[in-house]
N, C-alpha and C positions, 0 to 999 in steps of 0.2 A: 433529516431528523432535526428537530427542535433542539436548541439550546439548552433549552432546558431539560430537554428529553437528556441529552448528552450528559448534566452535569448528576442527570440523576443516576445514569450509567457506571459512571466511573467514580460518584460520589461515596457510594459503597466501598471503596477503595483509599478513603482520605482526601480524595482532591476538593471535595467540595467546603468540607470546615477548614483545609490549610489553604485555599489558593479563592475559596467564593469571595471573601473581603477586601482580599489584596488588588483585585483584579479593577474595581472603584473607584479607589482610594489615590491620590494625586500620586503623582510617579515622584521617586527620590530623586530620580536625574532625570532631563530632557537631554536628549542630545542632539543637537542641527548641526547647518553647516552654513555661515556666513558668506556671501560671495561677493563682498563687499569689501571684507579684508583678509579672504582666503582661510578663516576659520575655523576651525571643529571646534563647539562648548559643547560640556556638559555642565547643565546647572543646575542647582540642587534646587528643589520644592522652596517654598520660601515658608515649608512649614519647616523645615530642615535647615534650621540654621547653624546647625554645626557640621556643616558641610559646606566645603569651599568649590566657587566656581573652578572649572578643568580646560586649559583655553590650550590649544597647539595648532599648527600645520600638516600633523601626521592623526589620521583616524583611528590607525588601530592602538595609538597611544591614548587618546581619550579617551576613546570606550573601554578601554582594558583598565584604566585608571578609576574609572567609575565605577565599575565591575571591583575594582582591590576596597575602594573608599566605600562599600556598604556597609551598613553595622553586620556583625556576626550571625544576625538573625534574617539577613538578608534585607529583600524590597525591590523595587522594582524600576527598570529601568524606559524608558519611553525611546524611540528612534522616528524622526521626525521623517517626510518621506523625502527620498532622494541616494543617490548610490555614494556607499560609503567603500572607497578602498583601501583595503589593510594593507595591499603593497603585498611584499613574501611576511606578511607576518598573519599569525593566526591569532584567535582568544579564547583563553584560558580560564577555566574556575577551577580555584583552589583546592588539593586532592584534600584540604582539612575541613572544607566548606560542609556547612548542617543545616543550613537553611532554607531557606526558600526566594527560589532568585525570580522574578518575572523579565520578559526582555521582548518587548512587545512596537514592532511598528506602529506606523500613523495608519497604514495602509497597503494592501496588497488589489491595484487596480487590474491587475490579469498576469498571470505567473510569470510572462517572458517581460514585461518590461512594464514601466509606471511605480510606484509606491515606496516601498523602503525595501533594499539591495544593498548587500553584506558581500564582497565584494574580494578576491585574494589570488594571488599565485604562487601560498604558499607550499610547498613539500611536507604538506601533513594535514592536521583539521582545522577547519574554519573555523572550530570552537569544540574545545575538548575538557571533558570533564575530570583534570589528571588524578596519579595514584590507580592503588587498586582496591581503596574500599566502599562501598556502597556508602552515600548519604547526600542528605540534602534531596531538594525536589525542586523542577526547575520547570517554566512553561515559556513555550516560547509562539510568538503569536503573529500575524499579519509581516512573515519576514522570509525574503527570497536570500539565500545561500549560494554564490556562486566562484566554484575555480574557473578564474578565468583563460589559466594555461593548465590544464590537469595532465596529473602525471600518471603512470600507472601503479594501481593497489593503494588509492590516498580512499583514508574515510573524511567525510565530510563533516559528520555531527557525528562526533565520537562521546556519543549516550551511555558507556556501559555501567559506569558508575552515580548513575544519578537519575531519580525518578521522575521522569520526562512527561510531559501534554506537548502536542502539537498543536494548535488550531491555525490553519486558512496556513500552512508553509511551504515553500517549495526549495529544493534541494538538485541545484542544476552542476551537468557538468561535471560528475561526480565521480573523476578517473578515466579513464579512455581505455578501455576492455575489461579492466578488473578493479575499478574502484570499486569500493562501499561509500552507498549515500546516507545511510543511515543507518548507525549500529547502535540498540540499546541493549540495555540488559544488566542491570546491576543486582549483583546476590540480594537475593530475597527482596528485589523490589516490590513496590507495592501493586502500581500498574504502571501501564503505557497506553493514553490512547491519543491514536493520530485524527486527527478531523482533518476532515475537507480533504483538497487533493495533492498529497506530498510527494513529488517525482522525484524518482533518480535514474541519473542516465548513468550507464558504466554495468557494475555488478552486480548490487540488487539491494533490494530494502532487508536488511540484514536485524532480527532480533536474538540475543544470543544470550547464553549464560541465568539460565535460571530467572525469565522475566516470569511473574507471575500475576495471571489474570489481564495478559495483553488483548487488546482493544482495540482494532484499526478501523476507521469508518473512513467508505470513498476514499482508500488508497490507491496511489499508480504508482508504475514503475516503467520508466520508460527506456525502450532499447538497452534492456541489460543483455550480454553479451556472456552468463553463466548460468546465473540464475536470478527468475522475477524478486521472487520472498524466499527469504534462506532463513528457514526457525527453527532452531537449534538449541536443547535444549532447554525448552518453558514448556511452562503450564498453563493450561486450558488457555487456549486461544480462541481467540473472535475477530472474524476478519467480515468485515461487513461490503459487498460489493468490490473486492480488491480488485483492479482492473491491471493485466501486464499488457505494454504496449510496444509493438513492432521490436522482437528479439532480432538479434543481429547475427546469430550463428544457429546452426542447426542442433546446434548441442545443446540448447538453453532448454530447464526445464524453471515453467512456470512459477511451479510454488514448490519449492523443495523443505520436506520435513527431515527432521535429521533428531533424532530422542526427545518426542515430543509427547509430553505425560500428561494424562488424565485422558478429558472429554475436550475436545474442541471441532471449534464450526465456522464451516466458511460459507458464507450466504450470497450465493451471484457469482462467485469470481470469473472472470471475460478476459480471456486470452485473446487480443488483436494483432492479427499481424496478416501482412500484406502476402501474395500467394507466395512461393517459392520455399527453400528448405523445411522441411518438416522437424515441429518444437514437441518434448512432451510436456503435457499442462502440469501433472501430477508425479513425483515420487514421494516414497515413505520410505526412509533407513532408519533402521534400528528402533522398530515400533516398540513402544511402550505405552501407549495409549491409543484410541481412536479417534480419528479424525471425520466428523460428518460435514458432507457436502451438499449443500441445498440449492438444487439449480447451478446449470454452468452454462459459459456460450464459449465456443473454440473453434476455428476454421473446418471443416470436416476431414480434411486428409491432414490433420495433426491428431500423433495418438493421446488416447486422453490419460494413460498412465502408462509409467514402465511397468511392463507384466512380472518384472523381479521382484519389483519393492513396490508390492501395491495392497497388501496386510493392513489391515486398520482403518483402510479408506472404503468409505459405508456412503453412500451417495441417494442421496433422499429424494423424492419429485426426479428421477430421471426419465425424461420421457421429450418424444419428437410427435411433429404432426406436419401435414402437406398434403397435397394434391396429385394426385396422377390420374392418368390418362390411359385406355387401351385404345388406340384407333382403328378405324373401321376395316375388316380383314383379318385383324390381327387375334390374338386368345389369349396375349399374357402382356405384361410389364414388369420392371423391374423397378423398384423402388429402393434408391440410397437412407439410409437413415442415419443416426448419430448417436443409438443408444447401444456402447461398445464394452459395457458393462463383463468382464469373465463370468462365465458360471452363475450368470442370473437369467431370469422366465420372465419375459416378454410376451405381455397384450398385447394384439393389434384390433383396434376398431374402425371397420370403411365404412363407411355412408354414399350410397350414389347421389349424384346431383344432376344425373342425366335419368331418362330412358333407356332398361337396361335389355330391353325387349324379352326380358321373362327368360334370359341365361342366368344360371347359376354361379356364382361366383366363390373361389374360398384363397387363400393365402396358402404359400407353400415355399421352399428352401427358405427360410430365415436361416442369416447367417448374421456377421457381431457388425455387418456395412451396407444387408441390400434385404429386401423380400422380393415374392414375388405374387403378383396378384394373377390371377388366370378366370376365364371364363369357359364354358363348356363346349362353345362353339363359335365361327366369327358370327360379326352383330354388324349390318349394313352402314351401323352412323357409329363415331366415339362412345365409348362409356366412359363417364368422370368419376373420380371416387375422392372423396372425402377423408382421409387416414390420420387416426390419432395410434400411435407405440408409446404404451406405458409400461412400466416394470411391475410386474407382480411380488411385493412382498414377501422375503422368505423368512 
């Protein structure tokens, strides 16, 4: 999707009159890193002259300084490309903070390595929005996040109190079995939307507490080890192409809803993972809303929901297609499929692509993982068939 496409997405939501200007406009700080005389600066715009240059040995004291030194109304911070480590320390926005922060690399040349790299072995977040009241709105852009000794159950961008944009971010390394890479969700936010592709390794891409009108486009989440997306308590969700990749235990479920109100819609989500234990893609706890699902891709011996909690979840365009074969001799086939829907009525259409020598053909035991194609007698040469399974509408 276009850029523009995006800001008209979420522009409906505020972001585009509070964050379209800023986004232009010379950064209040630059931040580098001299390797000449071992430096971190931050230096203010030289429209900004009541702001003093910020010179140290330690990174996470610059950037946190430049971060305290904005006016009240916020602005924006530039990171020049190159790995900045904070050491065990993390960075902080003020829990009084009302503004509008931008905190934006030079560049993200491919998520594992090149551009601007935020950097930590702290025992908590790489940057945490403190307090517990919603405010302020913060966009963070072209910037890898990485613990680089993770501990277990660290969140890495601790979102919950401030109205978050993501564009082009990655979020590595994020706990080792039960971190959270990402947790937003501040009372009565406005929105959240994620752009491009924002991983978390560890526990999952976590939205919580009343996000409203959240927005993830070309999400991942990588090797979480509980759950992919854990959305818990918000409103109307939109997850565009969310992609989980290579779960780590058999107990991980995909995309776990947990009191998720209104209408929401996940377009494409693709559960990848490599054969072995079986993950389920789908549960629903404590439905309060429905969740439609448009198009999915998942291993085929992974189930695609827990048959407990699977209320609300309305799956649109479900349907499979493929080729089989009766070979010469034989009167029937069995065909796997992938549409494992409960309690739904399933089309099948064959089309032969062979010579079917003027046998009869029709489908018979459909069950929720195979059909069975049959013919009325054997047939000297192969028959091929053509098979599209769609869901019929209830």
């Amino acid at each position: 999707m276009a850029v523009n496409g995006i800001k008209q997405t979420f522009g409906q939501y505020g972001f585009e009159q509070n964050f379209g200007s800023n986004l232009v406009v010379p950064a209040t700080y630059i931040i580098y890193y001299n390797p000449d005389n071992q430096l971190y600066y931050a230096e203010p715009s030289r429209e900004r002259d009541d702001l003093q240059m910020i010179t140290g040995t330690n990174a996470a004291l610059v950037i946190q300084s430049a971060i305290n030194a904005l006016p009240s109304g916020g602005g924006k911070i530039f990171i020049k490309n190159g790995t900045y480590n904070l050491g065990a320390n993390g960075l902080t926005i003020a829990s009084t903070f009302n503004g509008e922060l931008i905190i934006e690399g030079e560049a993200m040349k491919n998520y594992y390595n090149g551009g601007t790299s935020i950097e930590s072995t702290v025992n908590g977040s790489i940057l945490d929005k403190l307090g517990t009241t919603a405010g302020g709105r913060l966009w963070l852009k072209n910037l890898r996040f990485k613990h680089t000794t993770p501990a277990s159950g660290l969140t890495t961008l601790d979102l919950m109190y401030i109205n978050a944009f993501l564009e082009n971010v990655m979020v590595w390394d994020a706990g080792t079995r039960a971190g959270t890479g990402i947790k937003a969700g501040p009372t009565a936010m406005e929105s959240t939307v994620v752009w491009n592709h924002v991983h978390s390794e560890g526990f999952a891409i976590c939205f919580d507490l009343s996000v409203d009108h959240l927005i993830g486009i070309g999400m991942s989440a990588a090797y979480p080890s509980n759950r992919g997306f854990y959305i818990h308590d918000c409103w109307e969700v939109q997850l565009i192409e969310p992609h989980v990749f290579q779960p780590t235990q058999s107990s991980v479920f995909a995309f776990y809803f947990d009191y998720v109100y209104g209408n929401s819609v996940l377009i494409s989500p693709w559960l990848e993972k490599a054969s072995g234990a079986d993950c389920t893609m789908f549960k629903h706890l404590n439905v309060r809303g429905n969740v439609q699902i448009i198009g999915y891709m998942k291993p085929a011996q992974d189930p695609l929901y827990d048959p407990t909690f699977n209320k609300g979840l309305y799956f649109v365009g479900d349907n499979d297609e493929g080729t089989a074969t009766i070979t010469a001799g034989n009167t029937s086939v069995t065909v796997s499929h992938r549409c494992s829907i409960a309690n739904a009525t399933y089309a099948i259409i064959l089309t032969p692509t062979s010579d079917t020598g003027g046998k009869r053909y029709w489908i018979s035991e459909k069950t929720s993982s195979t059909f069975t194609i049959s013919i009325d007698s054997a047939y000297t040469s192969n028959i091929t068939f053509d098979w599209v399974m769609q869901r019929i509408p209830s």
